[in-house]
gemmi code that builds the backbone of each chain (N, CA, C; Angstrom):
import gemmi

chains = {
    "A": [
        ("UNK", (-76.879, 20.059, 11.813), (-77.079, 19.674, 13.206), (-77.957, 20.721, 13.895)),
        ("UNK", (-78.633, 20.028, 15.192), (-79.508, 21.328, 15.595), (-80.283, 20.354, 16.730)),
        ("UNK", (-79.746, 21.830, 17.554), (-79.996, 21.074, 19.396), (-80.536, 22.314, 20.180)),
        ("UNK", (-82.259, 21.832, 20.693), (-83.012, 22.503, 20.997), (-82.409, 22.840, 22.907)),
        ("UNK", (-82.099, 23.946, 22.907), (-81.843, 24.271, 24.271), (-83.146, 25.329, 25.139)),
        ("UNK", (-82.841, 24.165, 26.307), (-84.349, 25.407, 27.408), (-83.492, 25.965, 28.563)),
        ("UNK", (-84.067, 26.801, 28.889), (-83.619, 27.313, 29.943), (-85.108, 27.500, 31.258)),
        ("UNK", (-84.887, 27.400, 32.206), (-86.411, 27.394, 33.176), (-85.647, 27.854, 34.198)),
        ("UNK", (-86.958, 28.589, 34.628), (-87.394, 29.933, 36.257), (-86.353, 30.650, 36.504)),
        ("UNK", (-85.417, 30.863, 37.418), (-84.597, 31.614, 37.641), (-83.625, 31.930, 36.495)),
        ("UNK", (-83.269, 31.217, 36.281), (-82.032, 30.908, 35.290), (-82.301, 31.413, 33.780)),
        ("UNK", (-83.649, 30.865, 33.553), (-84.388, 31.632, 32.162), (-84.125, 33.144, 32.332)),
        ("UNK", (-84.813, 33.960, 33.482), (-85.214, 35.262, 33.874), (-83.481, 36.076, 33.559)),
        ("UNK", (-82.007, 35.017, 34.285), (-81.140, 35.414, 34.440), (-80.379, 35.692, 33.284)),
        ("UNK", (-80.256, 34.534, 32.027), (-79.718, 34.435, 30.955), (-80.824, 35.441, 29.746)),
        ("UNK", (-82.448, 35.423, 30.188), (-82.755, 36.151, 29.460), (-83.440, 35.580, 28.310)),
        ("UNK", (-83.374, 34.071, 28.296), (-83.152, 32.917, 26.843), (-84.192, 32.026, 27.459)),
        ("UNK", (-85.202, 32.226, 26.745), (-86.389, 30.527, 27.222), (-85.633, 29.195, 26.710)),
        ("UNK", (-85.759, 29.587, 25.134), (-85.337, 28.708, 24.421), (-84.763, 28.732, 22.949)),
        ("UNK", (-83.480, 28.185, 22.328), (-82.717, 28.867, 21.282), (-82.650, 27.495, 20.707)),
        ("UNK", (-82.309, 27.600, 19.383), (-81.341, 26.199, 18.953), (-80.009, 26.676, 18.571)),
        ("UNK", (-78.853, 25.542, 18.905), (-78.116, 25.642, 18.143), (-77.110, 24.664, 17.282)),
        ("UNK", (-76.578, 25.134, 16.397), (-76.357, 24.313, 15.367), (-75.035, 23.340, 15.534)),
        ("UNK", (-74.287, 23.873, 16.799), (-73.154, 22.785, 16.372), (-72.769, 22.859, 18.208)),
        ("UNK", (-72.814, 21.449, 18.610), (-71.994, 21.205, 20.020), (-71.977, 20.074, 20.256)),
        ("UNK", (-70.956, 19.584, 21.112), (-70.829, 18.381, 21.414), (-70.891, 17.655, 22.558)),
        ("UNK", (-71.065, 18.902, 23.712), (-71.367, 18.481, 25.084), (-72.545, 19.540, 25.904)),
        ("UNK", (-73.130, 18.932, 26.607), (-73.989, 20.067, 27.067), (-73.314, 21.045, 28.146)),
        ("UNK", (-72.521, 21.510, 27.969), (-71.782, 22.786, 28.284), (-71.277, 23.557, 27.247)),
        ("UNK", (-70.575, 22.954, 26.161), (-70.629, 23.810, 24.765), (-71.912, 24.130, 24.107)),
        ("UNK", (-72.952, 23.395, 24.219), (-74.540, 23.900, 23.839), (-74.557, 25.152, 25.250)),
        ("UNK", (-74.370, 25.163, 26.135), (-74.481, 26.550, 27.325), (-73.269, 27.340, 26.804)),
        ("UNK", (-72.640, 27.451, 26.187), (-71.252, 28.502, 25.959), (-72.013, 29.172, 24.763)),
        ("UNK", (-72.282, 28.129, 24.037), (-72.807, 29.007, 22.063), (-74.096, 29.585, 22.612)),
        ("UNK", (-75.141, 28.672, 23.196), (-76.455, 29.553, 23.018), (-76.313, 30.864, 24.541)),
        ("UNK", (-75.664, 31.037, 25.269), (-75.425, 31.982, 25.837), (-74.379, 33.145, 25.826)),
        ("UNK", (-73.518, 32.657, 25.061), (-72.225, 33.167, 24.558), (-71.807, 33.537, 25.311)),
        ("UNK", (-71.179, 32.413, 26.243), (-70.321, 31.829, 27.182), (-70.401, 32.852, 28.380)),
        ("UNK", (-72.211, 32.845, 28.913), (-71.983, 33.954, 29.610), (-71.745, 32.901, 31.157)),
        ("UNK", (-71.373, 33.343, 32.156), (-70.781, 32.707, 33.271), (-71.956, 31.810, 33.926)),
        ("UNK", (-71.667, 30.726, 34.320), (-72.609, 29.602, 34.692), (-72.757, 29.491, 35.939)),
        ("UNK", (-73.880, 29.702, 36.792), (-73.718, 29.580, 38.148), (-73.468, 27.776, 38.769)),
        ("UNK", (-72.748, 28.370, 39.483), (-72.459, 26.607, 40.264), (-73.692, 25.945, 40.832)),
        ("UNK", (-74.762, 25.841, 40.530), (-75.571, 24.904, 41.224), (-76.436, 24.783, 39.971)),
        ("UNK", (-76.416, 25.143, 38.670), (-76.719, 24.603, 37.508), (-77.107, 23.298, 36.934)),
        ("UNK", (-78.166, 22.803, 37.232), (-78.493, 21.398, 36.635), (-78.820, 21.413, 35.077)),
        ("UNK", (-78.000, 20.075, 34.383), (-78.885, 19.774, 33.549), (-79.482, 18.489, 33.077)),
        ("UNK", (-80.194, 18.759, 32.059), (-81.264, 17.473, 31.607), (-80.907, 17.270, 29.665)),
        ("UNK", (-80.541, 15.825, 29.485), (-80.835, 15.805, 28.310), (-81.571, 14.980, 28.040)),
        ("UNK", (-82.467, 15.254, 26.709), (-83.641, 14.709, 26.783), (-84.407, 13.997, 27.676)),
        ("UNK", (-84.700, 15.095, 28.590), (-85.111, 14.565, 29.702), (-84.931, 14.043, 30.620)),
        ("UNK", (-83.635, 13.842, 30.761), (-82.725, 12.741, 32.046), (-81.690, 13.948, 32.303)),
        ("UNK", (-81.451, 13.606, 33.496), (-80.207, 14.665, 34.082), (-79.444, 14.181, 33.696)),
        ("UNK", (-78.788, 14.832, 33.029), (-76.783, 14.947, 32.637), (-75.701, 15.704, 33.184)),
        ("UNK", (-74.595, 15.708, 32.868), (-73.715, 16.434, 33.168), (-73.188, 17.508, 32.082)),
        ("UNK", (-72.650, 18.389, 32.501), (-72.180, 19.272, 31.255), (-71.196, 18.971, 30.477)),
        ("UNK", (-70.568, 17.872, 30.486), (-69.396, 17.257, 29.792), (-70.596, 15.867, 28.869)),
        ("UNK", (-71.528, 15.760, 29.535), (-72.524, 15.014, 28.667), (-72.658, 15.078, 27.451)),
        ("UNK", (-72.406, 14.216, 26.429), (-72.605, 14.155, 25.177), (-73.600, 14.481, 24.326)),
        ("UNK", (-73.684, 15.503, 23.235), (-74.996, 15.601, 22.632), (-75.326, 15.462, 20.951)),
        ("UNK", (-76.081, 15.446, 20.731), (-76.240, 14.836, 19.596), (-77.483, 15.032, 18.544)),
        ("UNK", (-77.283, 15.361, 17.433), (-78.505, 15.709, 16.304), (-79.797, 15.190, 16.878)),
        ("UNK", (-80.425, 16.442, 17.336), (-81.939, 16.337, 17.805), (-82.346, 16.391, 18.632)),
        ("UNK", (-81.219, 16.515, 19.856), (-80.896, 16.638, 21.240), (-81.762, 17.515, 22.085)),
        ("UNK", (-82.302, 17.572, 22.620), (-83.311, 18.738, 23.885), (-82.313, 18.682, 24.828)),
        ("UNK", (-81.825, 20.051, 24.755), (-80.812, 20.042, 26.226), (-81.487, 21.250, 27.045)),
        ("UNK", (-81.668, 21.110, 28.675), (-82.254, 21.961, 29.426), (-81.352, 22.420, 30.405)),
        ("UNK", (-81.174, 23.460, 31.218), (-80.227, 24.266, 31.890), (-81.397, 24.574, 32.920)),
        ("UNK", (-81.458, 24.433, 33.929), (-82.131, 24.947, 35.208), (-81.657, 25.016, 36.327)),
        ("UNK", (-82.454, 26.061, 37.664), (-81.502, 25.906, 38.802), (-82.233, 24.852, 39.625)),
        ("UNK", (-81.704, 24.310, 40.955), (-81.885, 23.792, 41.762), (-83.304, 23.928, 41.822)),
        ("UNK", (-84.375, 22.165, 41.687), (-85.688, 22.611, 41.886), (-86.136, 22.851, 43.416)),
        ("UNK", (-87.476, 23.296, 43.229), (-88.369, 23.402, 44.472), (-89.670, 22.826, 44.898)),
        ("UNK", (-90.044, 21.991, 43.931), (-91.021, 21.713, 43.850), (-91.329, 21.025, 45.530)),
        ("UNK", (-93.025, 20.327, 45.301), (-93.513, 19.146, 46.564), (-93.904, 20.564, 47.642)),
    ],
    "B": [
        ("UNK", (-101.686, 3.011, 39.462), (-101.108, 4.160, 39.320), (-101.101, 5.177, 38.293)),
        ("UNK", (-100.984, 6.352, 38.979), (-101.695, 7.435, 38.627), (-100.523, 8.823, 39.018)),
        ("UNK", (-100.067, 9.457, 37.789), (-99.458, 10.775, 38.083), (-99.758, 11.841, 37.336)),
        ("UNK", (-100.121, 13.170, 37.571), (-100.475, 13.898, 36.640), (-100.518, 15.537, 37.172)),
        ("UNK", (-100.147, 16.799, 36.693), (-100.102, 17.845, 37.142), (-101.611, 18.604, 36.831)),
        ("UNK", (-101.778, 19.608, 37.516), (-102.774, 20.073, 37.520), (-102.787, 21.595, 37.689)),
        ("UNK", (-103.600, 22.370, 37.017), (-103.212, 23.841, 36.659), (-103.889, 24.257, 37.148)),
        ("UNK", (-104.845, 23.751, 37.578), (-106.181, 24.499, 38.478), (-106.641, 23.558, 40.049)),
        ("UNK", (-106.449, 24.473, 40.883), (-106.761, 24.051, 42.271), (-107.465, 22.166, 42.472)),
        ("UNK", (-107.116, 21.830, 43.406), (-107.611, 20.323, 43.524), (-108.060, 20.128, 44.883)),
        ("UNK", (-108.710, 18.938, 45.043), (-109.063, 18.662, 46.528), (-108.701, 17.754, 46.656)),
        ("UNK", (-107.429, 17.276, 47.712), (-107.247, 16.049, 47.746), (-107.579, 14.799, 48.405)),
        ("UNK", (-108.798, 15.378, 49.439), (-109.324, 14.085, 49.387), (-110.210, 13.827, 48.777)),
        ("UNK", (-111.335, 14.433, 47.849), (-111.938, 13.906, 46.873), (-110.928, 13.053, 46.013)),
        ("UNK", (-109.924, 13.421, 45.391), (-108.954, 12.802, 44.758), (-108.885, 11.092, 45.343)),
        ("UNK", (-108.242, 11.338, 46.429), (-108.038, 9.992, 47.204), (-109.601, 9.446, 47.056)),
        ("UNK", (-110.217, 9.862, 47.253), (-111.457, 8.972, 47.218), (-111.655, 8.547, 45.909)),
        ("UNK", (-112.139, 9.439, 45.079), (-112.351, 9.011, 43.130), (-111.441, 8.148, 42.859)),
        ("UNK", (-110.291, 8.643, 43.331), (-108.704, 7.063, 42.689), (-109.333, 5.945, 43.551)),
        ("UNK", (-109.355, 5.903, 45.110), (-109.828, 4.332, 46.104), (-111.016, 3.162, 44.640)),
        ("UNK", (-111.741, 4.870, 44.402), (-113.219, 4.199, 44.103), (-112.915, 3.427, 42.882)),
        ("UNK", (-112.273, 4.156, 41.910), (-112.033, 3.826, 40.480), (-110.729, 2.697, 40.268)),
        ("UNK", (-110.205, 2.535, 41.380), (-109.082, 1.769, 40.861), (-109.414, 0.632, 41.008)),
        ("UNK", (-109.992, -0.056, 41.679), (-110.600, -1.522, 41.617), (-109.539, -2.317, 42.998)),
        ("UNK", (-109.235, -1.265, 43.797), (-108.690, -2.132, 44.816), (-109.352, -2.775, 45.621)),
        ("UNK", (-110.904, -2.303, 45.711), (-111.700, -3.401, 46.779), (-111.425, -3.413, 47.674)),
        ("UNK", (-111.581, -4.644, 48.560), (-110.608, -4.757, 50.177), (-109.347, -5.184, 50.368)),
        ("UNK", (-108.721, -4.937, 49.235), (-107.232, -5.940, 49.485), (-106.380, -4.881, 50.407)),
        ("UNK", (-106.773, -3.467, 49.973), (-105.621, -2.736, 50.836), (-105.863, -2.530, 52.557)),
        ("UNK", (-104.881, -2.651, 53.299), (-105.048, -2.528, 54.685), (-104.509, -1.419, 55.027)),
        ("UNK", (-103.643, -0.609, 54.497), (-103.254, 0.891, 54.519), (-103.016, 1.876, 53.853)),
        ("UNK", (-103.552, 2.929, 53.722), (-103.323, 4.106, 53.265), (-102.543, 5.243, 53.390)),
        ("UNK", (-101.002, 5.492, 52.904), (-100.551, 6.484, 53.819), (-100.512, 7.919, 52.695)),
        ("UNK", (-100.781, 8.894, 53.392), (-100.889, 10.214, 52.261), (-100.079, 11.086, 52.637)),
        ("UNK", (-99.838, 11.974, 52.094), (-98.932, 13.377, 52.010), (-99.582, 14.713, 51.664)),
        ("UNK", (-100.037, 15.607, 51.883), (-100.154, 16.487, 51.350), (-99.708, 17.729, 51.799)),
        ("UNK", (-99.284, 18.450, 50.441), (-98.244, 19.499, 50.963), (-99.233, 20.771, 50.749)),
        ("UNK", (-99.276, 22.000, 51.381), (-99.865, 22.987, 50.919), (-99.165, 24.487, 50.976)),
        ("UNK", (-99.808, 24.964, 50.483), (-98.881, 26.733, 50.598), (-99.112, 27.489, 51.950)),
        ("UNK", (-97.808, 27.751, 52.536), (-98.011, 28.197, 53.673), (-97.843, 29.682, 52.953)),
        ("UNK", (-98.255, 30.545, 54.604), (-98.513, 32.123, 53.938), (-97.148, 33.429, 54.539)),
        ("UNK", (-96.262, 31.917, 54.802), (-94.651, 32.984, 55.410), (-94.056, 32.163, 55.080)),
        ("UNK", (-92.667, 32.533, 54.646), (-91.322, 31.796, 54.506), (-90.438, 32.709, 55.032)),
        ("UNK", (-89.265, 32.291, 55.536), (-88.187, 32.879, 56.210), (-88.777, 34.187, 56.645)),
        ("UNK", (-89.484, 33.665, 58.005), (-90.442, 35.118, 58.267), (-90.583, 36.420, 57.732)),
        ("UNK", (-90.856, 36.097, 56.524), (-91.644, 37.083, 56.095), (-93.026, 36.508, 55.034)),
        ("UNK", (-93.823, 37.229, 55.132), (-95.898, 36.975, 54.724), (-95.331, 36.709, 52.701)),
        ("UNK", (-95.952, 35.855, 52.672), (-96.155, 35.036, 51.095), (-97.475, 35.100, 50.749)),
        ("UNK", (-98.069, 36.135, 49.562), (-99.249, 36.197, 49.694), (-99.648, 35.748, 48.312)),
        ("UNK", (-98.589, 35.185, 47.772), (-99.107, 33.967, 46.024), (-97.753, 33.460, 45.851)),
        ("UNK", (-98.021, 32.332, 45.074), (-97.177, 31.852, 44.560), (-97.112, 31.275, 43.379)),
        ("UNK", (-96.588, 31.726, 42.027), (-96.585, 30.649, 41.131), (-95.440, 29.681, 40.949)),
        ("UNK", (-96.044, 28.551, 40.388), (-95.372, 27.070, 40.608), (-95.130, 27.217, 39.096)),
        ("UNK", (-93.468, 26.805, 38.485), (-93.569, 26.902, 36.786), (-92.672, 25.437, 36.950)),
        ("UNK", (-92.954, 24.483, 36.022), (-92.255, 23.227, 35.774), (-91.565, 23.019, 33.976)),
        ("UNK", (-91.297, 21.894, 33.888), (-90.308, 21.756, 32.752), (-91.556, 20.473, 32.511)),
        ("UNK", (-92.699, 20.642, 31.538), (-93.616, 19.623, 31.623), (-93.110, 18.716, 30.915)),
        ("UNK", (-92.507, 18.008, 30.124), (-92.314, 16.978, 29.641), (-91.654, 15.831, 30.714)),
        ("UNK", (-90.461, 16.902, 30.960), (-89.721, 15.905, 31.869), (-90.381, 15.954, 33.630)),
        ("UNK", (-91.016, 16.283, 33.565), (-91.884, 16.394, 34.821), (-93.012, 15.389, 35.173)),
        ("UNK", (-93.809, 15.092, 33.652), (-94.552, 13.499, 33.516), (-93.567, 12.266, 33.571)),
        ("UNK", (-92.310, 12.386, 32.650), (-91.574, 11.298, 32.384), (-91.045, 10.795, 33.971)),
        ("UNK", (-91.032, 12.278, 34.795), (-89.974, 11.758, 36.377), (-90.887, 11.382, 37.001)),
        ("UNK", (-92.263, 11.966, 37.170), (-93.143, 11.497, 38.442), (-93.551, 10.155, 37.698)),
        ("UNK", (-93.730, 9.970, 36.198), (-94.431, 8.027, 36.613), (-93.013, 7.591, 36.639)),
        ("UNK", (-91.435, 7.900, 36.630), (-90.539, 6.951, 36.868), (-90.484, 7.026, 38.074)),
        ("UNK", (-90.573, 8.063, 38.976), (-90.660, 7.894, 40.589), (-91.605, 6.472, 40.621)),
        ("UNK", (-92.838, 6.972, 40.676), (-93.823, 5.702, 41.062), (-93.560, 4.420, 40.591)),
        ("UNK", (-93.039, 4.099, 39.158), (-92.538, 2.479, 39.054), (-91.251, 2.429, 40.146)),
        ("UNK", (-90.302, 3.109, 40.108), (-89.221, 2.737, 41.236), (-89.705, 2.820, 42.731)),
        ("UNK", (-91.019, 3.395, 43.024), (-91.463, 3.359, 44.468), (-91.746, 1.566, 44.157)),
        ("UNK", (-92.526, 1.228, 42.886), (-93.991, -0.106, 43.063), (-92.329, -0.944, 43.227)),
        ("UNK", (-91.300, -1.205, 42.588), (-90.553, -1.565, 42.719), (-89.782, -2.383, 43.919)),
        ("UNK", (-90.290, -0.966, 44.737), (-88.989, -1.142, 46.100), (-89.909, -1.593, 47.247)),
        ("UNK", (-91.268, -1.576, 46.998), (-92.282, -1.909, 48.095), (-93.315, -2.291, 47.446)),
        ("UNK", (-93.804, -3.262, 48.035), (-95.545, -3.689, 47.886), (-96.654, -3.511, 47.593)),
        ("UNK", (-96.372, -1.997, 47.124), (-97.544, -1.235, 46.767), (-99.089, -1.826, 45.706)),
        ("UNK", (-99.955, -1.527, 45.957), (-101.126, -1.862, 45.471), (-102.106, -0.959, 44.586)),
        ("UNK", (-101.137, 0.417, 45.006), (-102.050, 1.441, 43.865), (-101.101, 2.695, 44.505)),
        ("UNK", (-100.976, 3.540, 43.798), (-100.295, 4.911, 44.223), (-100.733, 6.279, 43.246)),
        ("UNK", (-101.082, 7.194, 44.009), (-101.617, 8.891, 43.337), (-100.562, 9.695, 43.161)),
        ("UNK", (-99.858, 10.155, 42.697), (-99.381, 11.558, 42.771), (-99.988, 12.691, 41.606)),
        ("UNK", (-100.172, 13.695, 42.671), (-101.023, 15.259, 42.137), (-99.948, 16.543, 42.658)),
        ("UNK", (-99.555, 16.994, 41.522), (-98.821, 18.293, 41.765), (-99.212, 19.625, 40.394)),
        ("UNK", (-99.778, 20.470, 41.684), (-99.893, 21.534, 41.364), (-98.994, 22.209, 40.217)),
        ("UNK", (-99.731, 23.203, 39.093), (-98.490, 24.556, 38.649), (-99.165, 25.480, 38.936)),
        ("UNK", (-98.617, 26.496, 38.134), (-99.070, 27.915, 37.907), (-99.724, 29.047, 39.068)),
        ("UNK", (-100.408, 29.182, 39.372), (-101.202, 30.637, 40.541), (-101.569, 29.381, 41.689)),
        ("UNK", (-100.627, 29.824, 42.750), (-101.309, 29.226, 43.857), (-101.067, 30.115, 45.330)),
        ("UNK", (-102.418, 30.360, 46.054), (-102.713, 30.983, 46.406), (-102.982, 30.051, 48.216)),
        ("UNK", (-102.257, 30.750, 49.365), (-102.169, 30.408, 50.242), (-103.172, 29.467, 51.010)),
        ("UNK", (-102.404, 27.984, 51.542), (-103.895, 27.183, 51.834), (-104.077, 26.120, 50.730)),
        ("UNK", (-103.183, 26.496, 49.569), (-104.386, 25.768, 48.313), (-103.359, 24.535, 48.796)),
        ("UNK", (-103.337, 23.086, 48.458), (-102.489, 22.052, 48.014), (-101.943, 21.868, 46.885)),
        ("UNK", (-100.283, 21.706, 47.172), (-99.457, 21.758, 46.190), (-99.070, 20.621, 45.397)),
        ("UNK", (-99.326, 19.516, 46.397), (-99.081, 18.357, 46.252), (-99.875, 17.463, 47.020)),
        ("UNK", (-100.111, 16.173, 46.360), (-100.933, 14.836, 46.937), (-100.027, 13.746, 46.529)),
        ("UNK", (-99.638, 13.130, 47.725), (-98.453, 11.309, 47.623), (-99.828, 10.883, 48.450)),
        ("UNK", (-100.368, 9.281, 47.757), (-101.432, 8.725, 48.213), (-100.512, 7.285, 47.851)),
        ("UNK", (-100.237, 6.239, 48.732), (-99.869, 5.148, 48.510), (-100.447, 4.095, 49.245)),
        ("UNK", (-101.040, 2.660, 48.810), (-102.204, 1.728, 49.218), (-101.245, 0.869, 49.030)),
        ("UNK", (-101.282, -0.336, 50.430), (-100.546, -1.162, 50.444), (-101.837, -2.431, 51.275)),
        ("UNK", (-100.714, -3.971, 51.065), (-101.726, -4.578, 52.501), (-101.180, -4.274, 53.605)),
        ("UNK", (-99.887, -3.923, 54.074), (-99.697, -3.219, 55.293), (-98.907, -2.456, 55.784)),
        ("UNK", (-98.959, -1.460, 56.338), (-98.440, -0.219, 56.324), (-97.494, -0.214, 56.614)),
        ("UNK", (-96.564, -0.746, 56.835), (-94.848, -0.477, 56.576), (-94.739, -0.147, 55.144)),
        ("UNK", (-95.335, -0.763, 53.867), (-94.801, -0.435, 52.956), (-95.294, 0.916, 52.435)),
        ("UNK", (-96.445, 1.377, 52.814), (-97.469, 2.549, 52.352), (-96.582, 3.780, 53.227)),
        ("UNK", (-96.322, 3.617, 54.337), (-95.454, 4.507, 54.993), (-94.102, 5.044, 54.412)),
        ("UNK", (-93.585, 3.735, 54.176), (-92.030, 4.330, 53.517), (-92.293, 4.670, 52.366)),
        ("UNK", (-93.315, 4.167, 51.546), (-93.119, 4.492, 49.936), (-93.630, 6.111, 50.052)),
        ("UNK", (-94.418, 6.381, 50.640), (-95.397, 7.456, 50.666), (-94.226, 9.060, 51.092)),
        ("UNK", (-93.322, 8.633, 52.005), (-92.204, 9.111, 52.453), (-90.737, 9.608, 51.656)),
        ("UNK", (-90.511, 8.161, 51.159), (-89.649, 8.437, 49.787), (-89.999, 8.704, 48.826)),
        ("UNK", (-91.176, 8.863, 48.315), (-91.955, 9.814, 47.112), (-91.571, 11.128, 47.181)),
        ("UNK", (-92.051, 11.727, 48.491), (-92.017, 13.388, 48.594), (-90.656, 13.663, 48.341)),
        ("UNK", (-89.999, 12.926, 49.329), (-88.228, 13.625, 49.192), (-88.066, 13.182, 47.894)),
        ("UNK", (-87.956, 12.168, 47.571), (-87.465, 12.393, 46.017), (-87.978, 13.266, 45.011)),
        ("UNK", (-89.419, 13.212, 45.412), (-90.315, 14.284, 44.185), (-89.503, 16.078, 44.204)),
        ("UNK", (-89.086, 16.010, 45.920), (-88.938, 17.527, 46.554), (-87.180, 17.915, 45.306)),
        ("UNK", (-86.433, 16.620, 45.503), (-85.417, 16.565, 45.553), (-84.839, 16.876, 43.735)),
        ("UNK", (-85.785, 15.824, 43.183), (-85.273, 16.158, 41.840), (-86.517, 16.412, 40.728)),
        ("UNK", (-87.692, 16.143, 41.100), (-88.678, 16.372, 40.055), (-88.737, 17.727, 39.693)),
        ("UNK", (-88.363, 18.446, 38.194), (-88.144, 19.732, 37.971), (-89.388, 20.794, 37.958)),
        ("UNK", (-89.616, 21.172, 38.875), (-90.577, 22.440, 39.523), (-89.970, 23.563, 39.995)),
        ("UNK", (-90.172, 24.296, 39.829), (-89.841, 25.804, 40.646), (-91.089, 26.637, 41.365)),
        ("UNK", (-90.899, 27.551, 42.617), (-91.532, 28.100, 42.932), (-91.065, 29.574, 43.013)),
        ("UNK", (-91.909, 30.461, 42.667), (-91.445, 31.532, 42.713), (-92.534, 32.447, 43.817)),
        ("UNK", (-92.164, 33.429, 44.836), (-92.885, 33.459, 45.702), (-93.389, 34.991, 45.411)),
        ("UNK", (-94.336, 35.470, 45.971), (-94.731, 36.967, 45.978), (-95.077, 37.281, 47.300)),
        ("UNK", (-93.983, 38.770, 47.496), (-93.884, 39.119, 49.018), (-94.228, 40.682, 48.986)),
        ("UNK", (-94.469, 41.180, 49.863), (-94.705, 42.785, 50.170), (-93.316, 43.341, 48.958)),
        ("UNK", (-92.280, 42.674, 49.303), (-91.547, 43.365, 49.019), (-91.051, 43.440, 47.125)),
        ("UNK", (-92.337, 42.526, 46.572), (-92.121, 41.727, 44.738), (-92.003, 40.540, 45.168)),
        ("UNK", (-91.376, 39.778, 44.007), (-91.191, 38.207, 43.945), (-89.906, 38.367, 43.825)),
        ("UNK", (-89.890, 36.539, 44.407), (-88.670, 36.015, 44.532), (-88.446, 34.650, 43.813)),
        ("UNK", (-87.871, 33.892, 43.414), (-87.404, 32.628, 43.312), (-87.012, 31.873, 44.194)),
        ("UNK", (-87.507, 30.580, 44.927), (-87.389, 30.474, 46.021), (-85.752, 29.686, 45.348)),
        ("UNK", (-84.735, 29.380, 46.258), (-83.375, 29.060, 45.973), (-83.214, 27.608, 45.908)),
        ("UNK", (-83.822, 27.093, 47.409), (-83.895, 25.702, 47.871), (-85.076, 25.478, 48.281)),
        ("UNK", (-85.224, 23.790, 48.765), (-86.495, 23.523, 49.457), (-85.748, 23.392, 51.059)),
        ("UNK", (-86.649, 23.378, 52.078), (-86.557, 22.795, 53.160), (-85.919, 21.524, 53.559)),
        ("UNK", (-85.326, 21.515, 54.066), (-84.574, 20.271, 54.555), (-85.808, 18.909, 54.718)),
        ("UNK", (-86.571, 19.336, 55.024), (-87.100, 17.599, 55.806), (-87.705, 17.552, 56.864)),
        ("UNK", (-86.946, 18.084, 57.672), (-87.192, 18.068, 59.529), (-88.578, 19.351, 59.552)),
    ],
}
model = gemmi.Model(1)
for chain_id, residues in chains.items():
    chain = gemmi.Chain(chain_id)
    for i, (resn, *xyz) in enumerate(residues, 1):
        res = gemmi.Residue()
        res.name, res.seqid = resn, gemmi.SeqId(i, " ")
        for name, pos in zip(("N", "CA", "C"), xyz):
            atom = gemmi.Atom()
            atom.name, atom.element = name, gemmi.Element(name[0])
            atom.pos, atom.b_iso = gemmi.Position(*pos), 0.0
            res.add_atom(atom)
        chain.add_residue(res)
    model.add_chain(chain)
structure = gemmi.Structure()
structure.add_model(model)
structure.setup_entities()
C-alpha cells in the first residue's frame, strides 16, 4: 500500500514535510498521525483527497493523494 | 470557458478583450460583469511590499473549471474567464480576473459575484506576505464587505 501525502504554505513550513508516502492508513487522519508522527494538528486544518475536500475520518485507499493545508487565501 | 493560472504578471483587460475576441460570442452578449482583484501595498496597517502567491496546482485547475461549470449551471452564462495569479507578486499587479458574459446582466452580476467568494473561499491558494518586519502567512481572507 502507498499513499502520497502533501502538505502546503503554512502548514508545510510548520510540520517541516512537503511531501512523504506512507505505507499503511486508513483514514486521512491516520495518514496525518504516521507521516507526521502524530505531531499535534491545528484546528483549522483542511483536507483534500485526491483532490476533493475530505474529512479526516475520510477513507483512504491504495494510491490515494492525501493533502493537509491551512485555511486558503487566495482571489 | 476558460480557467487557467498564471506565473507571470497579466493584463486584464487585454485578457477580457483576446477571450470577447476569440470566443465567438459576437453580439449575443448584452453584459459583461468583471472582477478584478489586485495587491494592495498594506494589510492590517502595516506596508506589504511583495507577495508570493503558492497553490496546490492540480487541485486548483480541477476547482476553478468545477467552479465555472457550477456558475454556467446556476445562471445563463454565455462565456466566462477566470485568471489567477501565483508566485512573486508585486504591489498593483492583478491577482485575479472573474469575467462573466451573459444576455442580461442579472445573470453576469451574480455569477461574476459568486465566483470570487467561492474562488476566495475554497479554491486552494495561499498568500504569504513580505513586511518591514519578514514574511508572514496571511491566516484568513477578508470578509467581503
Amino acid at each position: 500500500m502507498s499513499i502520497q501525502v502533501k502538505f502546503f504554505a503554512s502548514l508545510r513550513d510548520k510540520i517541516g514535510i512537503s511531501d512523504t508516502t506512507v505505507d499503511s492508513a486508513t483514514t486521512a487522519g491516520e495518514a496525518w498521525d504516521i507521516a507526521t508522527d502524530k505531531a499535534e494538528r491545528p484546528v483549522n486544518v483542511l483536507v483534500a483527497i485526491n483532490l476533493d475536500y475530505a474529512q479526516f475520518d475520510s477513507p483512504i485507499n491504495d494510491g490515494d493523494e492525501v493533502a493537509f493545508f491551512p485555511p486558503v487565501t487566495g482571489g | 470557458m476558460t480557467s487557467h493560472i498564471s506565473a507571470t504578471a497579466f493584463d486584464p483587460w487585454h485578457a477580457i478583450n483576446d477571450h470577447q475576441q476569440q470566443s465567438g460570442l459576437d453580439s449575443q452578449f448584452g453584459a459583461t460583469a468583471t472582477f478584478i482583484g489586485s495587491m494592495r501595498d498594506f494589510n492590517d496597517n502595516t506596508d506589504v511590499s511583495q507577495m508570493v502567491l503558492e497553490h496546490y496546482p492540480e487541485m486548483t485547475s480541477r476547482y476553478l473549471d468545477k467552479l465555472e461549470l457550477e456558475a454556467r449551471e446556476r445562471w445563463p452564462l454565455l462565456d466566462c474567464l477566470i485568471i489567477h495569479r501565483v508566485g512573486e507578486i508585486n504591489p498593483a499587479d492583478p491577482i485575479v480576473l472573474i469575467a462573466c458574459w451573459s444576455a442580461h446582466r442579472r445573470a453576469a452580476l451574480d455569477a461574476c459575484s459568486w465566483l470570487i467568494e467561492e474562488l476566495k473561499h475554497r479554491a486552494p491558494f495561499w498568500k504569504k506576505e513580505t513586511r518591514q518586519d519578514g514574511e508572514r502567512w496571511l491566516e484568513h481572507n477578508t470578509d467581503g464587505s
